[in-house]
Backbone as a ProteinNet text record, in pm:
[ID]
protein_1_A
[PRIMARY]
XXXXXXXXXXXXXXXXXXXXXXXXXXXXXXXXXXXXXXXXXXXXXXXXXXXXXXXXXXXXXXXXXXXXXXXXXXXXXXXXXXXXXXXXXXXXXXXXX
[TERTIARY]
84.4	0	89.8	33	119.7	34.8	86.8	-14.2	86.2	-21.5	37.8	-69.9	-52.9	-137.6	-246	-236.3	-333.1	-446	-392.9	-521.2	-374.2	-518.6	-432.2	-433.4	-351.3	-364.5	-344.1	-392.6	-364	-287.4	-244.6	-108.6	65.8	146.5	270.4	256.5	353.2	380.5	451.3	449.7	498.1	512.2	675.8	739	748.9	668.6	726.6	606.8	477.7	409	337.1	257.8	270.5	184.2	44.9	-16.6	70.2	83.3	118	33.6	-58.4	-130.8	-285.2	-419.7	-537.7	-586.9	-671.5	-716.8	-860.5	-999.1	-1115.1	-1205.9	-1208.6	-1274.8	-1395.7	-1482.4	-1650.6	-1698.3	-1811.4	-1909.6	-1819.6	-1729.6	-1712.8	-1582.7	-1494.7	-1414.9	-1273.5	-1149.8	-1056.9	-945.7	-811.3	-699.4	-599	-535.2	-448.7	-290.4	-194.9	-81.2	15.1	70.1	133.9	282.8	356	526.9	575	537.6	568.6	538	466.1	444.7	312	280.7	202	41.9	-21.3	-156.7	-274.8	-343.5	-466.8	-578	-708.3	-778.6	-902.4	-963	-1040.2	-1193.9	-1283.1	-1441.5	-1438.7	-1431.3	-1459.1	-1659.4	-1707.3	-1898.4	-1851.4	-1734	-1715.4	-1673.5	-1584.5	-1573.3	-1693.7	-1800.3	-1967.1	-1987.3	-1977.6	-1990.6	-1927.4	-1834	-1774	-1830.1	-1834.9	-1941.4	-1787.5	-1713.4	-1612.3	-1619.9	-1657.6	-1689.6	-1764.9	-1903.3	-2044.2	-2030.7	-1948.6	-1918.6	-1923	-1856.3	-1827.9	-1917.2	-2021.3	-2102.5	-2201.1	-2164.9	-2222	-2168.8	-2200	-2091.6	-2000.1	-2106.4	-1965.7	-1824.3	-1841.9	-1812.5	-1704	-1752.8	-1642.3	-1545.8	-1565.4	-1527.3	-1316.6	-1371.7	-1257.1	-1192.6	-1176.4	-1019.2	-878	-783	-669.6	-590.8	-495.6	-305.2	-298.4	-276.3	-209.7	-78.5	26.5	122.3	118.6	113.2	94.9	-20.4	-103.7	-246.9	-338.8	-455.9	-543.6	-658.1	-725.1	-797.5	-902.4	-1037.1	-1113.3	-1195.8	-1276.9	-1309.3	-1178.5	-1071.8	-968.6	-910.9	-876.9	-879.8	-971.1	-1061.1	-1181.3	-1195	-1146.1	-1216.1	-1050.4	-987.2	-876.1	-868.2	-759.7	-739	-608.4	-562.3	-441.3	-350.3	-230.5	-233	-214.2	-176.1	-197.5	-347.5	-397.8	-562.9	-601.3	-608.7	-658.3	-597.5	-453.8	-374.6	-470.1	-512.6	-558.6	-690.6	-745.4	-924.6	-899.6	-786.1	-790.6	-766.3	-800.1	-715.9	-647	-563.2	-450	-556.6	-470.6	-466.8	-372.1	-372.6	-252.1	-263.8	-144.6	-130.4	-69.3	-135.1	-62.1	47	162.8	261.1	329.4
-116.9	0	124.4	209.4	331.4	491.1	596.1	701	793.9	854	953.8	1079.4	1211.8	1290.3	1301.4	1217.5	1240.8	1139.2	1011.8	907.4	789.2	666.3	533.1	428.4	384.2	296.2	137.6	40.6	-120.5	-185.9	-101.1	-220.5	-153.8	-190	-106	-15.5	50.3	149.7	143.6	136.3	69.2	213.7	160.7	239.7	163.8	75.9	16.3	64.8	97.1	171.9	273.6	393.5	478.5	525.6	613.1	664.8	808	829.6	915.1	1037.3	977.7	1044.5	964.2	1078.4	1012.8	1080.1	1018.6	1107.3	1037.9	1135.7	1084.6	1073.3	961.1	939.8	931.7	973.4	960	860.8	833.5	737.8	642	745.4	650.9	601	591.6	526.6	643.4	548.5	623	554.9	627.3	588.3	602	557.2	563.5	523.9	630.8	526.3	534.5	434.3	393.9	397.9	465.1	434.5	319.2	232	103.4	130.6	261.2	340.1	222.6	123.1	117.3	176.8	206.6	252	167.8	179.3	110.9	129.9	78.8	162.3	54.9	185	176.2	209.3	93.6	118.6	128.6	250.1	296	243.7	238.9	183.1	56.6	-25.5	-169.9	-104.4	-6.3	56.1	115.5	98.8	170.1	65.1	-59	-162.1	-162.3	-51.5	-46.1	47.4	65.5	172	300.8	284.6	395.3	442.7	423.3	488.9	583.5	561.1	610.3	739.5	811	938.6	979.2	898.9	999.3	930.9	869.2	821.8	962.8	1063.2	1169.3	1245.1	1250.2	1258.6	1411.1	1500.2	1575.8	1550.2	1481.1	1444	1381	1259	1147	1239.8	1365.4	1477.2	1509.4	1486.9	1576.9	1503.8	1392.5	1307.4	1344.2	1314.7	1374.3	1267.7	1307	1243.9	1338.8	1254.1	1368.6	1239.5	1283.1	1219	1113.5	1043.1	927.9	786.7	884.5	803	875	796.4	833.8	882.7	1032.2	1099.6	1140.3	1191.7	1197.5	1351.4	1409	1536.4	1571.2	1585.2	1660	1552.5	1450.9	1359.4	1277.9	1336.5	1220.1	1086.2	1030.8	933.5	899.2	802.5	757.5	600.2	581.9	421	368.2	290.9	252.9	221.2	294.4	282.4	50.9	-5.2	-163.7	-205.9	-170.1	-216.7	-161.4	-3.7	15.6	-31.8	-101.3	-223.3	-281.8	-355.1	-517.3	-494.4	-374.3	-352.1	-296.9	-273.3	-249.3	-344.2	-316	-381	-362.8	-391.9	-367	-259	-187.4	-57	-50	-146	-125.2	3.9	93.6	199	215.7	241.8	208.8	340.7	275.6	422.2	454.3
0	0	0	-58.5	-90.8	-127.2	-77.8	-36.8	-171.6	-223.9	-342.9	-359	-333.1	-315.1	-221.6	-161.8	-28.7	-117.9	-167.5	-203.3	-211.9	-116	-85.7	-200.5	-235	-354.5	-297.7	-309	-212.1	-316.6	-413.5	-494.6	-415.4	-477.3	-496.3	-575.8	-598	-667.5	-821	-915.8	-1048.5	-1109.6	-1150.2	-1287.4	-1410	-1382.1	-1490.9	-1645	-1593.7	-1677	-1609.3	-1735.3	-1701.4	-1847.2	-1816.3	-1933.1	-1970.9	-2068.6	-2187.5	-2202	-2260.4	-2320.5	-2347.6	-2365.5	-2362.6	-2487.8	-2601	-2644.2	-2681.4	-2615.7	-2656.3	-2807.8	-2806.8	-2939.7	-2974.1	-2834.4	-2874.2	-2806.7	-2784.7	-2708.2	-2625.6	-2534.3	-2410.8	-2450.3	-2610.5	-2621.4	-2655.7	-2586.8	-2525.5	-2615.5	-2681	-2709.8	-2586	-2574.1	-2453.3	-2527.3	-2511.3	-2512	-2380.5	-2350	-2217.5	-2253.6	-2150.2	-2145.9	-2235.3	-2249.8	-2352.1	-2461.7	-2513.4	-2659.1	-2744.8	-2651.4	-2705.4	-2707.5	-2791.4	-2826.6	-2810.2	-2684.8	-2675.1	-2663.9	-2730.5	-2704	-2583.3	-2554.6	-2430.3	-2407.6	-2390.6	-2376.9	-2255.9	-2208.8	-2082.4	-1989.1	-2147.6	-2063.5	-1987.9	-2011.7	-1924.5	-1780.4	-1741.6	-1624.5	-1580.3	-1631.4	-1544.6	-1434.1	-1451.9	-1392.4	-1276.8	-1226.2	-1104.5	-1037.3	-904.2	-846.5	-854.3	-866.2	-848.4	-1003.1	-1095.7	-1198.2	-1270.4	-1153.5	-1163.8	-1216.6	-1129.1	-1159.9	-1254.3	-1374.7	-1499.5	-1620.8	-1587.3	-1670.6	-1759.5	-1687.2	-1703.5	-1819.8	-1964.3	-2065.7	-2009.3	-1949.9	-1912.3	-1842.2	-1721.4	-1628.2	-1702.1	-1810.6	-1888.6	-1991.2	-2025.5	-2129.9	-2023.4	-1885.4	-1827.8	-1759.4	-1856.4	-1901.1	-1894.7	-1836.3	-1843.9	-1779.5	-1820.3	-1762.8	-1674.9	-1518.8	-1400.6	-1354.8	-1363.8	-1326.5	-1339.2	-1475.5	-1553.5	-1546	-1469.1	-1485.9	-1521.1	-1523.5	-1607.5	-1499.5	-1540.4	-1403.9	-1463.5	-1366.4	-1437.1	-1311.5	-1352.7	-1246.8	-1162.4	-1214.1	-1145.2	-1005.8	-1084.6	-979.1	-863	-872	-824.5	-822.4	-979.8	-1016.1	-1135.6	-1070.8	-1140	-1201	-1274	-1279.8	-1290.4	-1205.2	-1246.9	-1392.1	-1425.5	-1565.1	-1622.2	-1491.9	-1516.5	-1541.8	-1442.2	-1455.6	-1584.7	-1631.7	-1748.4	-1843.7	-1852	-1961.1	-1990.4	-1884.8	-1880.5	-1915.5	-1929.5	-1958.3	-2151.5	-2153	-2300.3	-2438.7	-2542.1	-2662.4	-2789.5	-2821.9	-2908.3	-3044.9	-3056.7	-3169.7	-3245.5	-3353	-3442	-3539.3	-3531.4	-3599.6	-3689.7	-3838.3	-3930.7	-3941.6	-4020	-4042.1	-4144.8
[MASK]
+++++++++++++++++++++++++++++++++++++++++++++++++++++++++++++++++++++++++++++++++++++++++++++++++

């Protein structure tokens, strides 16, 4: 367990990833790329299903998305996700180049 801004997190603490960057694409769905440069994208309506999500079901609410110190935040920190957990909730985005 580990305290970062005055909110408790029950994993460790990991450098090993780390969101980038978010960029919203419409109805709920999210590009994400993570320190590992890879690009994933993300149906955030499967995170409604958690009561810690509720919050931003509200399309405004889901609009004010952001990277705060390499996770992913939502009402100015309210409402966060680990950048592992949101790994493991996403799927591959191959980008052509």
């Amino acid at each position: 367990m580990y305290i970062v801004n005055g909110i408790v997190y029950g994993s460790e603490p990991s450098k090993d990833m780390e969101v980038t960057s978010v960029k919203n694409i419409g109805d709920y769905i999210i590009l994400v790329t993570f320190s590992t440069g890879e690009v994933r994208l993300v149906d955030c309506t499967e995170l409604f299903k958690l009561p810690a999500f509720k919050k931003i079901i509200d399309k405004t609410a889901f609009d004010t998305v952001k990277v705060n110190d390499g996770v992913l935040t939502w009402l100015d920190g309210a409402v966060d996700i680990a950048p592992e957990s949101l790994y493991a909730c996403s799927y591959e985005y191959p980008i052509a180049i």
